[in-house]
Structure formats: structure tokens, C-alpha cells
N, C-alpha and C positions, 0 to 999 in steps of 0.2 A: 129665799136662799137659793143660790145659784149650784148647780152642778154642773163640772165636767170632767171629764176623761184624762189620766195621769199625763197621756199624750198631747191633748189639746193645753192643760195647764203648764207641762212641759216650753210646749213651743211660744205660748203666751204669757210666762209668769208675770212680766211688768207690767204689762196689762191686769192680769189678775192682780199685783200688789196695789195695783193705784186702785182698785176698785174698791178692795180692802178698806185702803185707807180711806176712803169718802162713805165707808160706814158697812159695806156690803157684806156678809157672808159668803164663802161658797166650801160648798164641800165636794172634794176631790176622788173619783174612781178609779177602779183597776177592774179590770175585766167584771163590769157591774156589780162590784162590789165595794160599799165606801172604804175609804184607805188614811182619811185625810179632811179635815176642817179648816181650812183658811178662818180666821174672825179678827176682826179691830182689837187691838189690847188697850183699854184704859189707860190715859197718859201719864197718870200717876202712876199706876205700876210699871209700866214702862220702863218710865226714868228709874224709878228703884231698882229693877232687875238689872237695868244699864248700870248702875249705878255700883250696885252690889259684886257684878260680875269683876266692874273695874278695880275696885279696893281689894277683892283675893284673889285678882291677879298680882297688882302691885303686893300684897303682902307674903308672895310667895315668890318673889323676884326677888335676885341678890341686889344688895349696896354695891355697884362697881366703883361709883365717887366716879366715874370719865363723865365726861361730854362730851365725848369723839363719838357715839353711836351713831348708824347707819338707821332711815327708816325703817326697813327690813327688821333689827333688831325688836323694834319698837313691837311688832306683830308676835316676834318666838315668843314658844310658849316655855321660856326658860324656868329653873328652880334652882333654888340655893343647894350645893352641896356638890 
């Protein structure tokens, strides 16, 4: 397991998420104190949490019935009412 500094993981996060993903740990500092665990999520859970997050969003988004929206739209974090 890799350590480094909120700074160093700061200026290098892409780095640090590819490393992630090809299976690595690392755990993240602040003034030598851990703050933070990077680790691989099982792709199963993953998908579910992805999964999960998507459906209460949509179920918490009005019916407008358009298809005029904007991408933009597509991101707020809109609610009925």
C-alpha cells in the first residue's frame, strides 16, 4: 500500500486513479496524519451503487413529458414540487 501527501495526491490524482484501478491501494496524508484511502471497488458493487444512485435520482425527478432539454439539464439536481 502506497502513501502520499494530500498535496502530492492533489497534483497527481489521474495518476493516482489509474493506479487504483490496476488494483493498487494507497492511502492519503495531511500533515502525517492518514486522512484518506484510495482502494479498487469491486465491479459488482460498483455497478450497483451506480446503478442505485441512477434510479433515485430519476425517481425523484419530475415528469416534464418535453424533449426539448438541454445537457445541462440532464446533470441538476432537480425534485418534484
Amino acid at each position: 500500500m502506497r502513501t502520499v501527501t494530500a498535496s502530492d495526491a492533489n497534483r497527481n490524482f489521474s495518476g493516482l486513479l489509474r493506479g487504483v484501478a490496476g488494483g493498487e491501494s494507497v492511502v492519503i496524508i495531511s500533515r502525517g496524519t492518514p486522512v484518506a484511502k484510495m482502494s479498487p471497488v469491486d465491479a459488482k458493487t460498483g455497478r450497483q451503487a451506480a446503478r442505485h444512485s441512477l434510479l433515485h435520482r430519476l425517481e425523484n425527478q419530475c415528469a416534464s413529458g418535453q424533449r426539448n432539454w438541454t445537457r445541462d439539464e440532464l446533470y441538476e439536481d432537480r425534485t418534484c414540487g
